[in-house]
C-alpha positions in Angstrom: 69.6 31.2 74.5 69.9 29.8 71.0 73.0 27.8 72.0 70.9 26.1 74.6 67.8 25.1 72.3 70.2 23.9 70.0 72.5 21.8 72.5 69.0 20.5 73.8 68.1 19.8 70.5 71.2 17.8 69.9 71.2 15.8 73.1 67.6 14.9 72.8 68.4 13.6 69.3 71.3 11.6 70.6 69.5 10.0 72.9 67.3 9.1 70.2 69.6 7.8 68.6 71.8 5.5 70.7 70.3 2.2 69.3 70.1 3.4 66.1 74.4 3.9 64.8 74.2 3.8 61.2 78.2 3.4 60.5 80.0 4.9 57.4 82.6 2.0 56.9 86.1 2.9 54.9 88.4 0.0 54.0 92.0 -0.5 54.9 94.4 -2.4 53.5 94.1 -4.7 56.2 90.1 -5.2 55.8 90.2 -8.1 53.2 90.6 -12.2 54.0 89.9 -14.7 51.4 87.8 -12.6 49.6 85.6 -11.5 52.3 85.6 -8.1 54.6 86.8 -8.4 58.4 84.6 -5.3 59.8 87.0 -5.0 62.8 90.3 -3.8 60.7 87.8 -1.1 58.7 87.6 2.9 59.4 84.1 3.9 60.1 82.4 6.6 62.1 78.8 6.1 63.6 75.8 9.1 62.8 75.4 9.2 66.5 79.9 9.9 67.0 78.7 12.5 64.6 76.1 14.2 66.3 78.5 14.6 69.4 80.9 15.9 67.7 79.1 18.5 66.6 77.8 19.1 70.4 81.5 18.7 70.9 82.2 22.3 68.6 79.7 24.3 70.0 80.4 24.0 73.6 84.3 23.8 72.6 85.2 26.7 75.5 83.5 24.9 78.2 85.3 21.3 77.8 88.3 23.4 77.5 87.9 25.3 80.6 86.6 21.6 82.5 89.8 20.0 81.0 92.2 22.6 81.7 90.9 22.5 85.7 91.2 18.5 86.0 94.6 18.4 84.6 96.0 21.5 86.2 96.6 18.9 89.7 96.9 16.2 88.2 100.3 17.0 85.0 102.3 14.3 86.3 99.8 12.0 85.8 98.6 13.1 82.2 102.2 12.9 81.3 102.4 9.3 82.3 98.9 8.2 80.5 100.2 10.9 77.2 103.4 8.7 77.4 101.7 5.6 77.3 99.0 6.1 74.9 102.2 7.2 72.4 104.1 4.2 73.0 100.9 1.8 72.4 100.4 4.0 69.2 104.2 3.5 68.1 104.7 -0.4 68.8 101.2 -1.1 66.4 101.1 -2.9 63.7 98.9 -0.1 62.5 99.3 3.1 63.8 96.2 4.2 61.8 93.8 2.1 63.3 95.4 2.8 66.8 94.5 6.3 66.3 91.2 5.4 64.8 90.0 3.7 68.3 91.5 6.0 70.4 89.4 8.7 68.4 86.2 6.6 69.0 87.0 6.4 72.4 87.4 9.8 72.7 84.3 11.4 71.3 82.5 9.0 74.4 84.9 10.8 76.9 84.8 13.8 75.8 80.8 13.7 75.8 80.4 12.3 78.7 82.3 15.5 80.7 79.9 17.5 78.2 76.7 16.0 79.6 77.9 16.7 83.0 77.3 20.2 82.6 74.4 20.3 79.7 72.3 17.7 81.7 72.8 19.3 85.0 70.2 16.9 87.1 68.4 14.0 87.4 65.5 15.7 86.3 66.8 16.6 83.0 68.5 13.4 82.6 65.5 11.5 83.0 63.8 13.7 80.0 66.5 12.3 77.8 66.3 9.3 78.6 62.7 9.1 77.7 63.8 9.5 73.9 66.1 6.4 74.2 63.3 4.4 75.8 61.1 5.1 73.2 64.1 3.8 70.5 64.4 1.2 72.9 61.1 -0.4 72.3 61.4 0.5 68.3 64.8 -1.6 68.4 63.0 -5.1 70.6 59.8 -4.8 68.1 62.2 -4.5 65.3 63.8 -7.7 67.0 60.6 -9.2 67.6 59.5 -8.7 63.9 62.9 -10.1 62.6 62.6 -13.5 64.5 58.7 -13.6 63.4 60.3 -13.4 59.7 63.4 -14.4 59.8 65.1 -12.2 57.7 66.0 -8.0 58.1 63.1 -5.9 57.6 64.2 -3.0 55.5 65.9 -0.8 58.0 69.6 -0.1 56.9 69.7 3.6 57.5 68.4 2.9 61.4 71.7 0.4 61.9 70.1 -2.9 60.6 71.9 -5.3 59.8 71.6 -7.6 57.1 70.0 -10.9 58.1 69.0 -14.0 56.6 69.5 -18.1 57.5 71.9 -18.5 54.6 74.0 -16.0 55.2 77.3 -16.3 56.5 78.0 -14.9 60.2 74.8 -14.2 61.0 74.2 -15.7 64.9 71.4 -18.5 64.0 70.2 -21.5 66.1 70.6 -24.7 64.6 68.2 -27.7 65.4 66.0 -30.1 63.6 67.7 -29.8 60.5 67.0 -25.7 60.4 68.2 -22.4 61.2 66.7 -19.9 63.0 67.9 -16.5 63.0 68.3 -14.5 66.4 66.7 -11.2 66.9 69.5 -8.5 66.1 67.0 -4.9 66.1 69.2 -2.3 64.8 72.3 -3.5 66.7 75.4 -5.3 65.1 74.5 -8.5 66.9 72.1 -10.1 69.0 74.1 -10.2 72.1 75.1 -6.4 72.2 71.0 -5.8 72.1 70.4 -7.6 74.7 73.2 -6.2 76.7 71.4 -2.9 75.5 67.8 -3.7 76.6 69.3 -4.9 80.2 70.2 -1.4 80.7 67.1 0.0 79.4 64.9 -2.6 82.0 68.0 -1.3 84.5 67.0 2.3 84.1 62.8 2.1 83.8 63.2 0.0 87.3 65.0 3.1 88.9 62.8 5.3 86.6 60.0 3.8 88.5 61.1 3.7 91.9 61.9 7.8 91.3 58.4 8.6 90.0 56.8 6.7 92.8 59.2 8.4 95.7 58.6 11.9 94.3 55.4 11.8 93.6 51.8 13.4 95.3 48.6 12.1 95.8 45.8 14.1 96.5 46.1 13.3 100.4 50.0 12.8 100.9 53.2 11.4 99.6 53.5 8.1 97.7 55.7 6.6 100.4 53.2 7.4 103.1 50.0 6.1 100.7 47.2 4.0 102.8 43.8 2.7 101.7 42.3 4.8 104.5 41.0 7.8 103.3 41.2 9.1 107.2 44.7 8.0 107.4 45.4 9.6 104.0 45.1 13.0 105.3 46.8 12.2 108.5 49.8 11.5 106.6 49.5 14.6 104.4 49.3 16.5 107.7 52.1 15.0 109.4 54.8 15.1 106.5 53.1 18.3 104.9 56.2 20.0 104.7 58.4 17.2 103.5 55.8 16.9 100.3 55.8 20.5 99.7 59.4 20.7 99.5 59.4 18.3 96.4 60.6 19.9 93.0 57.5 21.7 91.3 58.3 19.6 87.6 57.9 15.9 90.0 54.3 16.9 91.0 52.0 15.4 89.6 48.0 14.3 90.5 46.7 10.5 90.9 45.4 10.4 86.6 48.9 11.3 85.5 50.9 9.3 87.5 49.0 6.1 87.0 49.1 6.4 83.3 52.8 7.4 83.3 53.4 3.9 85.5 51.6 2.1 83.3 53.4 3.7 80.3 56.6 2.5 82.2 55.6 -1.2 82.6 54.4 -2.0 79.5 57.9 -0.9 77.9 59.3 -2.9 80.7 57.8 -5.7 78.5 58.4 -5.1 75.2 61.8 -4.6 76.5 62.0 -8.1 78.3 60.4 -9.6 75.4 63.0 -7.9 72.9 65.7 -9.8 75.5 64.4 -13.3 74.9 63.7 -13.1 71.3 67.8 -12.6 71.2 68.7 -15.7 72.6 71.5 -14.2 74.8 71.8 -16.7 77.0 74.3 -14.1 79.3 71.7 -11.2 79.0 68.6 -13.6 80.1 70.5 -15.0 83.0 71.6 -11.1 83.8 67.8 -10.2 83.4 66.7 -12.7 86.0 69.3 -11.5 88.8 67.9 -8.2 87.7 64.6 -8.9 88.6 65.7 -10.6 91.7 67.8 -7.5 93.3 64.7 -5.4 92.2 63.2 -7.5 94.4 65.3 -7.5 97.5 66.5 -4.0 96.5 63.4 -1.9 95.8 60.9 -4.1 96.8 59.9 -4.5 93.1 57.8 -7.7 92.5 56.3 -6.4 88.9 59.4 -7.1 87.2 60.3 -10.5 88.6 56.6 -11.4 88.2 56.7 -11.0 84.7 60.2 -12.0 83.9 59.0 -15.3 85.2 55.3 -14.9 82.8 57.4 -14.5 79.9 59.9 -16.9 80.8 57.1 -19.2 80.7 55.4 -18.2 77.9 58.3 -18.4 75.7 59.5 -21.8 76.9 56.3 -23.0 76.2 56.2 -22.1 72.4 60.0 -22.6 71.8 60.7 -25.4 73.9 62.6 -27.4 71.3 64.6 -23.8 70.3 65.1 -22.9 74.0 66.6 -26.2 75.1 68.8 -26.3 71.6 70.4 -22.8 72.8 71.0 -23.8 76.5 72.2 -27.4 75.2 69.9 -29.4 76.3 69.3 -31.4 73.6 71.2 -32.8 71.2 71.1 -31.3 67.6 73.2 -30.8 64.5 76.7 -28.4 65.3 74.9 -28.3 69.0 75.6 -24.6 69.3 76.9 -24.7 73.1 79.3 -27.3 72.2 80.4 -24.9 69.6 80.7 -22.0 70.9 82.6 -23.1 74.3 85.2 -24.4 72.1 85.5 -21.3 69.9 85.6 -19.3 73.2 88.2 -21.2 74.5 90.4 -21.2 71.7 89.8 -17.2 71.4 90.9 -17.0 75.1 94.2 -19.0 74.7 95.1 -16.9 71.5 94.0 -13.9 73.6 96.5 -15.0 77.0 99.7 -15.8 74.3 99.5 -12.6 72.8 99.3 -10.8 76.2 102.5 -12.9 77.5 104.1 -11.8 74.0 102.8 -8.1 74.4 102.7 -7.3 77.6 103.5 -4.1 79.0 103.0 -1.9 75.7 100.1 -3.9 73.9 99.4 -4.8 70.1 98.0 -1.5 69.9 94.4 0.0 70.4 92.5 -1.5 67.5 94.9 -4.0 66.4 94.5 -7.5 68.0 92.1 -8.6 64.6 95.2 -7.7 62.7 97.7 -9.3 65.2 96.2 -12.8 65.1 95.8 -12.9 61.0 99.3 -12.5 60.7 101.1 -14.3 64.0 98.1 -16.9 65.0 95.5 -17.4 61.8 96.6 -19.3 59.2 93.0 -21.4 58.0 90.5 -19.7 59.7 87.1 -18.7 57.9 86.2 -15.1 57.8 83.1 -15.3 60.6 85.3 -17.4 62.8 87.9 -14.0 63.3 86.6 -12.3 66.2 88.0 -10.7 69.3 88.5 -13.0 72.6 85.3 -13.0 74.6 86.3 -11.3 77.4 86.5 -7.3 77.7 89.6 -7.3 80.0 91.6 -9.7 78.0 90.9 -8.0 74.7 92.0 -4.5 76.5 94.9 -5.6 78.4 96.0 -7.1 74.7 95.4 -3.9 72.8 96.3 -1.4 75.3 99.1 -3.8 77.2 98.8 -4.0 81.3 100.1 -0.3 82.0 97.4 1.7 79.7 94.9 -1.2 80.7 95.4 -0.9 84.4 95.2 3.1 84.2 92.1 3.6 82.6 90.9 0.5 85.2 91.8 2.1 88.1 90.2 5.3 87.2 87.1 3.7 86.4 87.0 1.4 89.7 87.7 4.8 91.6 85.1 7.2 89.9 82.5 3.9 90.8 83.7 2.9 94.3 84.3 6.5 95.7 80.8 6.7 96.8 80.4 3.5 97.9 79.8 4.4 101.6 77.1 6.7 100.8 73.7 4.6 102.4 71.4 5.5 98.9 68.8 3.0 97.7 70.1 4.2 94.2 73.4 3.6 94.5 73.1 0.2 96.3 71.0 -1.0 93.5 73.4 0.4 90.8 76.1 -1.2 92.3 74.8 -4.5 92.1 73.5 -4.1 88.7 77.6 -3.4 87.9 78.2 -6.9 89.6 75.3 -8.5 87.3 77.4 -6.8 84.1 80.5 -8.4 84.9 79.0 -11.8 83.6 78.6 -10.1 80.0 81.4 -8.2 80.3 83.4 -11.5 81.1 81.8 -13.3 78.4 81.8 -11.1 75.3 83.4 -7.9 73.4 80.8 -5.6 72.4 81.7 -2.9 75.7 85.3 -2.5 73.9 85.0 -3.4 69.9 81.8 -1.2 69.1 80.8 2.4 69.0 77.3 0.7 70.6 79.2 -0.6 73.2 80.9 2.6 74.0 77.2 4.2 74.0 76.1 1.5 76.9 79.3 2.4 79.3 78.2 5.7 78.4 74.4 5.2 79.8 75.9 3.5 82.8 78.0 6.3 83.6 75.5 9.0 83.1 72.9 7.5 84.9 75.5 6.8 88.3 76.5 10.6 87.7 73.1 12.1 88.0 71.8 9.6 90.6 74.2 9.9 93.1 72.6 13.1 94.1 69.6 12.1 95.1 
């Protein structure tokens, strides 16, 4: 009994958490350039990688017992990805920060399996969740207040980072002769917040569309509501038993349910407004074809109705900001110009070292260190980052053999249900297709701990879903 308060305890502060990953950083000897720290080629653990951990060690027997039944069919195949993972380890320049991001990438694996049984249903799962919504809204008005005054607002031990216009590799806007700093919240940068947010709008929506489908009114089931009071208690009597088979823990009367929707939908905005305020232009344009398959999908016009409100609103009072980011208007360093040309150049180094690397890879946690030494000679610090592109940067780490296993694994725990005829699933499976624009486009799924915590929402939230 005490083991399950406390692995309650644990997961609801986790979820908590998940925007928040303070990071203990230890350097390497690899973590210095011109005077200046890359963060990539550093040691660190996250507060949250802690936490599960420690879930990890007190429910050590049953992810032995789950491990020990999945591999017992499937040796030959362990073997192969055991083999693998050894010889990506071995060929590194760094074995030590191989082992460091296959540790990282662990802990998320391992506590994923964990939840499995901890979390146990959709219910449960959706209690979680409602810590990390509430983080979620702390992390967009944290944005929010960082755009309002341009600089960090005091909170290092929640992940903050430090921000400022002058300072160096910070993601600004540049127009009119200033800079204007994008909103980060507690997230490394602005992008991976917005990719974070996009999930938290993703899960609300289906949030949502669960209350409303499992829900009673005082004369029937939601889905067979009418204005008619007459009609109203027809419905009750003719699907009577369908309503009174709903869980007793989804029942709820009309006062409850409309203040829990309206709970819902104003974090819905604080949320979208936290996605603006980034200036992603990837996580916007993904917000919008959200809104429209929440349309089509669940028949949802709330959130495309004020997607398009604040769209408005926002264009409105930064219009000379908003067209600078899209590039729209001509303005000193015009920041599309610049960035297609650094993400071009990160994609050719990217494709070179893959041709020179690859079956076995640079090694898990090493392409940072792989260009400074083969492909870097005058680079500034800020301009050292990973390609753009999630499969590119793992097919360069891993090489195409580790890549394409854990790929094909992935693709097959996603598309195995894919004939199942579920509202849920249809509309999860076409948020997926929305992700592969940010996934194509940036790094943060693969070269953070917070990116590992996104996959790991996805995941979960397809898991649980499934069986309803």
């Amino acid at each position: 009994m005490k083991i399950n308060r406390l692995n309650n305890f644990l997961l609801k502060l986790i979820f908590l958490l998940l925007p928040f990953q303070y990071r203990f950083f230890f350097h390497t000897d690899y973590s210095n350039y011109k005077n200046h720290v890359i963060e990539y080629n550093l040691l660190f653990f996250s507060s949250i990688e802690l936490l599960i951990i420690l879930l990890i060690l007190f429910n050590s027997s049953i992810l032995f017992q789950f491990l020990a039944r999945k591999i017992k069919n499937r040796k030959f195949l362990v073997l192969i990805f055991s083999f693998l993972l050894i010889l990506n380890i071995f060929f590194a320049e760094s074995s030590l920060l191989a082992v460091h991001k296959y540790l990282h990438l662990s802990i998320w694996v391992l506590f994923f399996c964990l939840s499995k049984f901890l979390i146990k249903n959709p219910v449960k799962l959706i209690v979680f969740l409602k810590y990390t919504f509430f983080s979620a809204c702390v992390a967009s008005i944290t944005a929010l207040l960082q755009f309002a005054f341009q600089s960090s607002i005091g909170l290092k031990y929640l992940g903050e980072s430090l921000i400022a216009p002058d300072i160096l590799g910070v993601a600004k806007i540049a127009f009119n002769n200033q800079k204007i700093i994008r909103g980060y919240g507690t997230f490394p940068h602005p992008n991976i917040l917005g990719a974070f947010l996009l999930i938290m709008v993703f899960s609300s929506t289906l949030y949502l569309k669960y209350l409303k489908e499992n829900t009673l009114l005082l004369f029937g089931s939601y889905k067979y509501r009418t204005k008619s009071i007459i009609k109203r208690c027809k419905n009750f009597i003719r699907h009577r038993k369908t309503a009174f088979r709903l869980p007793r823990e989804n029942i709820y009367n009309n006062h409850n349910k409309k203040i829990e929707i309206l709970i819902f939908k104003i974090i819905q905005i604080i949320l979208i407004l936290g996605i603006f305020v980034t200036f992603s232009r990837i996580s916007i344009l993904a917000l919008f074809l959200l809104a429209l398959s929440s349309l089509i999908f669940l028949k949802s016009r709330y959130l495309f109705l004020i997607c398009l409100i604040i769209s408005a609103i926002f264009f409105v009072s930064f219009k000379e900001l908003a067209l600078s980011r899209i590039g729209e208007e001509n303005s000193i360093n015009n920041d599309l110009v610049q960035n297609v040309s650094y993400r071009n150049l990160y994609s050719a180094m990217a494709r070179r070292t893959i041709a020179e690397n690859f079956y076995f890879g640079v090694g898990a946690g090493n392409y940072i260190l792989y260009q400074m030494e083969n492909n870097i000679s005058q680079a500034l610090p800020w301009e050292i980052q990973p390609v753009h592109n999630t499969l590119l940067y793992l097919i360069a780490e891993m090489g195409i053999l580790l890549a394409g296993f854990l790929i094909y694994f992935l693709i097959y725990a996603l598309i195995k249900n894919f004939n199942q005829n579920k509202l849920y699933l249809k509309y999860y499976y076409v948020f997926i297709l929305i992700l592969l624009i940010p996934f194509s486009f940036d790094h943060y799924f693969y070269s953070f701990p917070q990116g590992f915590a996104l996959i790991y929402l996805l995941l979960i939230q397809f898991y649980f879903y499934k069986k309803i």
